[in-house]
C-alpha positions as CSV (number, residue, x, y, z in Angstrom):
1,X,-0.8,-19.4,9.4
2,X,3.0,-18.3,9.0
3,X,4.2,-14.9,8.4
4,X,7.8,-13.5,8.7
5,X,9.3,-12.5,10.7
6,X,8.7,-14.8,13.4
7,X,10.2,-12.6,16.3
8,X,11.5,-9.6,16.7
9,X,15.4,-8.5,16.2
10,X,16.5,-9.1,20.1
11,X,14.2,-11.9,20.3
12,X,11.9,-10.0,23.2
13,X,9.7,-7.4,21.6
14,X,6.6,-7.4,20.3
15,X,6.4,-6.8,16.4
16,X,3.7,-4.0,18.2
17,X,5.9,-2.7,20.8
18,X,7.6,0.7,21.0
19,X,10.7,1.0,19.7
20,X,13.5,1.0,22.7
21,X,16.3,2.3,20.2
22,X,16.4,6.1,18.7
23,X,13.5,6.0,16.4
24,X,14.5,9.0,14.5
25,X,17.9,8.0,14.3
26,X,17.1,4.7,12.8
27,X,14.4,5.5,10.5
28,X,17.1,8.6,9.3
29,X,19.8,5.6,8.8
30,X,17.5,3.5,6.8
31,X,16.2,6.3,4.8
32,X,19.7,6.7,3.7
33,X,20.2,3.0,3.0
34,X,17.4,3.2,0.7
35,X,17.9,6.3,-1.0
36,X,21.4,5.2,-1.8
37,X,20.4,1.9,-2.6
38,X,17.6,2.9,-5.2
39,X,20.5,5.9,-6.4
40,X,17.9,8.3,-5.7
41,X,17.8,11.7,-4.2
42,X,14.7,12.4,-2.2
43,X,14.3,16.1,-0.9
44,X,11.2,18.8,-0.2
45,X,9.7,20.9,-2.8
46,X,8.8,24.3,-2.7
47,X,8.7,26.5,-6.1
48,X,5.9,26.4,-8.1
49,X,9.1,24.8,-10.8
50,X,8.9,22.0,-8.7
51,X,5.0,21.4,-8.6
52,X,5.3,21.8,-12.2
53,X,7.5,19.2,-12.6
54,X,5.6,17.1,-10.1
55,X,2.5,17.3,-11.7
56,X,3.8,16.4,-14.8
57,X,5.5,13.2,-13.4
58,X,1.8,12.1,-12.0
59,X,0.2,12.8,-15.4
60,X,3.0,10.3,-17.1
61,X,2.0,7.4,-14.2
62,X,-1.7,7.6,-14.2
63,X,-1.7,8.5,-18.2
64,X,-3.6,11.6,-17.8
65,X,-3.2,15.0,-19.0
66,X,-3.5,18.2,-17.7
67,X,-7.1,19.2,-18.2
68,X,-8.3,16.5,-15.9
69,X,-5.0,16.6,-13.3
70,X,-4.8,14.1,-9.9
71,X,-2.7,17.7,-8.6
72,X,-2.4,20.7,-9.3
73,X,0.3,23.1,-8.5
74,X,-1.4,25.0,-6.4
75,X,-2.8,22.5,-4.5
76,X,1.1,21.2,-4.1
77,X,2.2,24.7,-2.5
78,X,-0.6,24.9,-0.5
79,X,0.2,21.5,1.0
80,X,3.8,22.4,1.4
81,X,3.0,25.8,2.7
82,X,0.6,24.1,5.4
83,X,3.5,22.0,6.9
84,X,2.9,19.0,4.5
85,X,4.8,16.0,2.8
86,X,6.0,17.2,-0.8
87,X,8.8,15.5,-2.4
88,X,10.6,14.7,-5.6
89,X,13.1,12.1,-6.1
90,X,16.0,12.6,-8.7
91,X,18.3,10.5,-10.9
92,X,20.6,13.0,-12.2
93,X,19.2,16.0,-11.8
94,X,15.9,15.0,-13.4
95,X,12.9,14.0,-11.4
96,X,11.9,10.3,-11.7
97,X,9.5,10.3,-9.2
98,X,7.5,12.0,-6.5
99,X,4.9,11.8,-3.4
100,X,2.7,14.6,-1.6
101,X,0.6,14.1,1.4
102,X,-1.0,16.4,4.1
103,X,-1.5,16.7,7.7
104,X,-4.6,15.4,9.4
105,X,-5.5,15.1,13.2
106,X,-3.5,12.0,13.9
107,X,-0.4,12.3,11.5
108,X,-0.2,12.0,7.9
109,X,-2.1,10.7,4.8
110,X,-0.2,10.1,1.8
111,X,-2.3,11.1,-0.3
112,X,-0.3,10.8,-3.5
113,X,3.1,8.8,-5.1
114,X,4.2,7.6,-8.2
115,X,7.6,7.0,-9.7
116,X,8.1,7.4,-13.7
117,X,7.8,3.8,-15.7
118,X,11.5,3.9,-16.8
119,X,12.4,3.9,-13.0
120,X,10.5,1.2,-11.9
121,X,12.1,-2.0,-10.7
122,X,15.1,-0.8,-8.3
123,X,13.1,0.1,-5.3
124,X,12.4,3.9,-5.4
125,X,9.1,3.6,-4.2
126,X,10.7,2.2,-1.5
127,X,13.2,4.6,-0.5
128,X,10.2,7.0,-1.2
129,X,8.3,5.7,1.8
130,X,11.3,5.1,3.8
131,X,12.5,8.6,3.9
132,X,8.4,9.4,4.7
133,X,9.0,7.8,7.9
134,X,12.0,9.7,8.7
135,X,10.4,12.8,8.1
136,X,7.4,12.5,10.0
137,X,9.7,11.1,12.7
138,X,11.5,14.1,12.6
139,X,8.3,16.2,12.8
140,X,7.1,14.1,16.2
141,X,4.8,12.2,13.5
142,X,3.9,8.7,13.9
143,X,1.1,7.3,12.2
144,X,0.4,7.6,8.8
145,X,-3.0,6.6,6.7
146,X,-3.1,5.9,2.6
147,X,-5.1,4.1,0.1
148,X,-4.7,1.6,-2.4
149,X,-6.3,-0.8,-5.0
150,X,-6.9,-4.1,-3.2
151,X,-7.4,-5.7,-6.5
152,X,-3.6,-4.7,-7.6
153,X,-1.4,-7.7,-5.9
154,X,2.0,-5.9,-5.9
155,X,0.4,-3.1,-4.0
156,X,-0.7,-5.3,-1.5
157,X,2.5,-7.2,-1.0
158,X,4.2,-3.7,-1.0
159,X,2.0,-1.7,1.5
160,X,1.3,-4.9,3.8
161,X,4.4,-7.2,3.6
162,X,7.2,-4.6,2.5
163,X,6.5,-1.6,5.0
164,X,3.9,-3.0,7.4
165,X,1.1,-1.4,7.1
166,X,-2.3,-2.8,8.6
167,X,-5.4,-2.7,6.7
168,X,-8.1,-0.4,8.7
169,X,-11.2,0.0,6.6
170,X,-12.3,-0.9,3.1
171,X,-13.7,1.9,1.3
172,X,-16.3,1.3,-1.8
173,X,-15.9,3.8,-4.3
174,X,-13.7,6.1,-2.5
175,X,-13.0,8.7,-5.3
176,X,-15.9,8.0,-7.6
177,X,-15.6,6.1,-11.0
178,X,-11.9,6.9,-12.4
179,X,-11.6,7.5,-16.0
180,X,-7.6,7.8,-15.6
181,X,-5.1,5.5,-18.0
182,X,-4.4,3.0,-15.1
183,X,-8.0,2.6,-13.2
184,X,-10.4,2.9,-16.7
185,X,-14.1,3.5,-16.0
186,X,-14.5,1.9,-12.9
187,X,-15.5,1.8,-9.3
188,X,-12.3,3.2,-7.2
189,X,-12.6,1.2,-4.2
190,X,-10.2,1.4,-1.9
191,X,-8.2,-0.6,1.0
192,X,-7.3,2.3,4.0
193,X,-4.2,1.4,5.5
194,X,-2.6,2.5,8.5
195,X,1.0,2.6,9.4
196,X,2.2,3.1,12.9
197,X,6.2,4.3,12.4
198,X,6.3,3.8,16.7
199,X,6.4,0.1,16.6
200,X,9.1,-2.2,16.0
201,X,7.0,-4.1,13.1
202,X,7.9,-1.2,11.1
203,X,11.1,-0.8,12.0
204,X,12.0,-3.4,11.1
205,X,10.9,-2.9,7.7
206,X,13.6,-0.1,7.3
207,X,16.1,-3.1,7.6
208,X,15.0,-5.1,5.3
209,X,12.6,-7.7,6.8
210,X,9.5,-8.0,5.8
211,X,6.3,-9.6,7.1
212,X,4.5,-11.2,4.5
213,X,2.1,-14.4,6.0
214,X,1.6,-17.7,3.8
215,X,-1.8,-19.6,4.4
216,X,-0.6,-22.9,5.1
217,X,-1.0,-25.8,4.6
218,X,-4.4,-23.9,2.7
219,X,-3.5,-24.5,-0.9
220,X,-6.1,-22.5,-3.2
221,X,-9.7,-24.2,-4.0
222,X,-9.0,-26.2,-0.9
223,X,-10.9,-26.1,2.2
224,X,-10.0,-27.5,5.4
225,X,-12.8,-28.0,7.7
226,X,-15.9,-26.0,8.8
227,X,-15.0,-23.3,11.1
228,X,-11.1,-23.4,10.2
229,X,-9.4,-21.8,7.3
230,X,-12.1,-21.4,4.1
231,X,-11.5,-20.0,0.8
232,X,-13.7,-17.2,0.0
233,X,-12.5,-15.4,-3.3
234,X,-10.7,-17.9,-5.7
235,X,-10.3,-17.8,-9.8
236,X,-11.9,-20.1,-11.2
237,X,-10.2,-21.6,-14.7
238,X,-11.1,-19.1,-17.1
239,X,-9.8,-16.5,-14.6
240,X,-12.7,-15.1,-13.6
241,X,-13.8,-14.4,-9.3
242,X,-15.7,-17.4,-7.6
243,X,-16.8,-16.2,-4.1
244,X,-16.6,-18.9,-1.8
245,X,-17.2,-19.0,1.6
246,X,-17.2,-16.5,4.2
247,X,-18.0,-18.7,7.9
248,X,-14.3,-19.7,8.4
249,X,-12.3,-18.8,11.7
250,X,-9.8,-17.7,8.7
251,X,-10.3,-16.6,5.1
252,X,-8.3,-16.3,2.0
253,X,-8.9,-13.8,-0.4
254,X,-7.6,-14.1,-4.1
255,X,-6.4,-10.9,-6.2
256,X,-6.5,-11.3,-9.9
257,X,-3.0,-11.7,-11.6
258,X,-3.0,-9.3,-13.5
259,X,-6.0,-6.5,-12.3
260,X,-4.5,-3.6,-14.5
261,X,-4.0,-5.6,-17.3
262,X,-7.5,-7.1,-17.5
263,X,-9.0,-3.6,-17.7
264,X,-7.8,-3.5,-21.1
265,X,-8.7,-7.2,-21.9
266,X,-11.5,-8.0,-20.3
267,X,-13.1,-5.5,-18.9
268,X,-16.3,-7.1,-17.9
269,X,-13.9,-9.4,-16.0
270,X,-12.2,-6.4,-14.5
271,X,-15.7,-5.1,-13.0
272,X,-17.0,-8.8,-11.6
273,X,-13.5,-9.0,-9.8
274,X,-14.2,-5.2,-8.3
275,X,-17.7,-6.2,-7.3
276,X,-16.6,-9.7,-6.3
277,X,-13.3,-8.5,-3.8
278,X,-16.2,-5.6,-2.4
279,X,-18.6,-8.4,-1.8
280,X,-16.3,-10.6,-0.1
281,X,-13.2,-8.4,1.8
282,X,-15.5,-5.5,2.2
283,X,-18.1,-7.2,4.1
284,X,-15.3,-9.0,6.2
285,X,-14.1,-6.2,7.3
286,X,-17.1,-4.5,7.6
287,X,-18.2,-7.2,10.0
288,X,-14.9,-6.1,12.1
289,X,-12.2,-8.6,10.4
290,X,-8.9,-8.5,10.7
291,X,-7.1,-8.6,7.5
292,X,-3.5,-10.6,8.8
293,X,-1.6,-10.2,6.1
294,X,-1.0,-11.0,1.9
295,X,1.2,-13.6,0.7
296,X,3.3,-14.2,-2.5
297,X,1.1,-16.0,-3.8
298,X,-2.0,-13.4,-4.1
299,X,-4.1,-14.2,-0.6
300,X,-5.4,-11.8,1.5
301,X,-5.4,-14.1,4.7
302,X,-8.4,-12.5,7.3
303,X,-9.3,-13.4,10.5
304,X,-11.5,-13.0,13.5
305,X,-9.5,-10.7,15.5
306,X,-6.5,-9.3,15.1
307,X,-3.2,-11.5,14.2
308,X,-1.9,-13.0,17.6
């Protein structure tokens, strides 16, 4: 297996390793990079105006409406009031996107984000997560927890390859069945990922490196000897999930092309891929894998113990 970057900037840390450097200074400097970069402003709400708007902004991403909200504005101040994450980002006065999470025993969970459709493309989300990390290093936070979709493939190459975050537990049906614009009526299983802000992995994220791994010389439906790399969860022609094998020292995991798509296409296709990706990653990690990485190309790569 191969991921990037192979070593870290100074050529003697540990992608693990504390940081030696400022780490609130440097996650403040690429927080601006980012923000300017995306032509965002990013800063804190507070008025019930601003939860308003907020809410409104997550109804348009996850085509709800407001009599079956993801937030509420009260739930928004109170998270703000309790010392919480609550943010809007602005193009021009007007809020394009936005991200709330709240304060647990060992940092943060971010328990929300979206940006608005129109916005999408030029790297907010990014700059969204980037100033998340200054803040919490600015308020002597330093890990951070959040779920995603494992079946959704830029989501993996975002929270994994992009920022560096480490998958920790899979999660079957975390929020019950979703009846939302994006999810349908389905299962919401979840991938919990951590992210640990003190470590130079991460930093390095805020400059622009990233650490996505490529299963090599693996190519997919290919199998390489018993007790070495194995394919477990492939698409088979008609695009549908074929579990494969689980036995390997190292094991790729497909994500469909296009999850959110097939929802609306095929959804019996949709639910075999949910039941197929809990079937396979869910009872890798629940055995105690180690999920290394995702590459370009749509692989989970997991192995016994944690990447070396």
């Amino acid at each position: 297996m191969t991921s990037t970057p192979q070593r870290a900037r100074g050529g003697c840390l540990s992608l693990d390793s504390p940081d030696p450097r400022d780490p609130r200074e440097r996650a403040a400097a690429a927080a601006e990079r980012a923000t300017q970069a995306a032509g965002v402003e990013i800063r804190e709400l507070h008025s019930p105006a601003d939860m308003f708007e907020a809410c409104r902004l997550f109804e348009r991403v996850w085509r709800t409406d407001s009599t079956s909200p993801l937030m509420t504005i009260e739930l928004m101040l109170v998270l703000a009031h309790c010392g919480g994450y609550v943010v809007g980002g602005y193009e021009g006065g007007r809020m394009t996107a936005a991200a709330a999470g709240l304060l647990t025993p060992t940092g943060l969970h971010s328990h929300i984000a979206g940006v608005d459709e129109g916005s999408r493309g030029r790297d907010i989300g990014y700059a969204l997560k980037t100033h998340q990390r200054a803040w919490c290093l600015a308020h002597d936070i330093t890990e951070v927890t959040w779920t995603y979709d494992p079946l959704v493939g830029r989501n993996a190459w975002f929270n994994l390859a992009k920022l560096g975050a480490i998958p920790v537990e899979y999660l079957p049906n975390f929020y019950g069945r979703r009846s939302d614009g994006l999810n349908g009526d389905a299962p919401s299983d979840r991938l919990l990922v951590r992210w640990d802000l003190s470590t130079e992995r991460v930093a390095l994220t805020g400059e622009g490196v990233s650490h996505g791994i490529e299963p090599d010389p693996v190519v997919a439906g290919a199998e390489v000897g018993a007790g070495a790399t194995v394919v477990g969860l492939d698409a088979g022609p008609d695009g549908r999930p074929i579990v494969g094998r689980l036995d390997g020292d190292v094991v790729l995991v497909r994500v469909p092309r296009d999850i959110e798509t097939l929802r609306g296409t095929d959804p019996d296709s949709a639910d075999a891929w949910r039941m197929a990706m809990r079937d396979v990653l869910g009872v890798l990690m629940a055995e105690g894998r180690a999920v290394w990485g995702f590459s370009r190309q749509g692989w989970y790569v997991v192995g016994r113990s944690p990447q070396p």
